[in-house]
C-alpha positions in Angstrom: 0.7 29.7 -21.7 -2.3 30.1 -20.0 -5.5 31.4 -19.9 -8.4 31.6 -17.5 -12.0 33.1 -18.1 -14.9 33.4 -16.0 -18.7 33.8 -16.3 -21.3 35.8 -14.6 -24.7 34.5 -15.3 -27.8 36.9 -15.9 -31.5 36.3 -17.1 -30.4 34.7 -20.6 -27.1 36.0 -20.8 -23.6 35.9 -18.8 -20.8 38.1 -18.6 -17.6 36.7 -20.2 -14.0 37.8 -19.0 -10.6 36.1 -20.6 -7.6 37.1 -18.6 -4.2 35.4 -19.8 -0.4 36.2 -19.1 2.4 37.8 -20.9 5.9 37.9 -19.6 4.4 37.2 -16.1 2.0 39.8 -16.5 -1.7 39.5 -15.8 -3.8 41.1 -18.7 -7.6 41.0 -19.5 -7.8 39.4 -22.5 -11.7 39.7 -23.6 -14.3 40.6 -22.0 -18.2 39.9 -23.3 -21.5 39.9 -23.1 -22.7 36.3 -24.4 -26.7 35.2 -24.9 -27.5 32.2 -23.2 -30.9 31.7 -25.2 -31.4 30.7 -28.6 -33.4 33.8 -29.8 -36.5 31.0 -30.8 -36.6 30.0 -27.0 -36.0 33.6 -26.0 -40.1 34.3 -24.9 -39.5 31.5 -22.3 -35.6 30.7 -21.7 -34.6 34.1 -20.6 -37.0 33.4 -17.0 -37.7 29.6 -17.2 -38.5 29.2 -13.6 -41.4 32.0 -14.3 -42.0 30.1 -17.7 -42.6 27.1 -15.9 -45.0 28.5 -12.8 -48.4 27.4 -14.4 -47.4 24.2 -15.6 -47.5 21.0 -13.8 -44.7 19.7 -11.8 -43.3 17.7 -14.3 -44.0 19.3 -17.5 -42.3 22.5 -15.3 -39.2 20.2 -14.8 -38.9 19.4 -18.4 -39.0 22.7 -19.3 -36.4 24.3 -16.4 -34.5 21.1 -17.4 -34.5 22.1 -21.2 -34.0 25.9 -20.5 -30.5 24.6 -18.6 -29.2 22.2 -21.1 -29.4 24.7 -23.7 -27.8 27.6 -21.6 -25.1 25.1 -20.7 -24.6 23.9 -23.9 -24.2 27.5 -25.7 -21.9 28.8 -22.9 -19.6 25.6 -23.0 -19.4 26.6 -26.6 -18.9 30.5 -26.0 -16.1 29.4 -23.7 -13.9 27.2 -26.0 -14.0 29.7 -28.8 -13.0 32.6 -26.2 -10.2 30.6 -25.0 -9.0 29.9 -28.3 -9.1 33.6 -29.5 -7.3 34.5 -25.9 -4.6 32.3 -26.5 -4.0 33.3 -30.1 -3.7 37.1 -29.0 -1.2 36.6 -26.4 0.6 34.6 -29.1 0.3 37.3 -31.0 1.6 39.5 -28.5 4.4 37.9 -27.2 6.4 38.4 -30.3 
């Protein structure tokens, strides 16, 4: 079986579709909206580039640096757990 998702990315959140296959058929398996922020980092992490205007160049890094890891690391998350769920209910509905 499989299953293929892709992301949209917005200011601190992306848009999440899960299409899989049944019986040769293409279906949309999920779609969803999924925050890239954690909601304590949410004042900056939403707009880091504009968060990071009025520091200096290397604090600015850290911080656009920071704001990425975490968006990466939440969406690498988001995206195991959707393909899971996908390829449980196409299991589901192949019976």
């Amino acid at each position: 079986m499989k299953v293929a998702f892709g992301m949209k990315a917005h200011s601190g959140w992306a848009a999440l579709v899960v299409l899989g296959t049944r019986n040769g058929e293409l279906l949309v398996v999920d779609r969803c909206r999924i925050e890239l922020v954690e909601k304590e980092e949410a004042s900056w992490a939403k707009q880091p580039y504009h968060a990071a205007e009025r520091l200096s160049a290397g604090d600015a890094r850290d911080l656009v640096r920071r704001g990425l890891a975490s968006a990466r690391r939440i969406a690498v998350g988001d995206q195991k757990d959707a393909s899971l769920a996908a390829m449980i209910a196409l299991q589901g509905q192949s019976k």
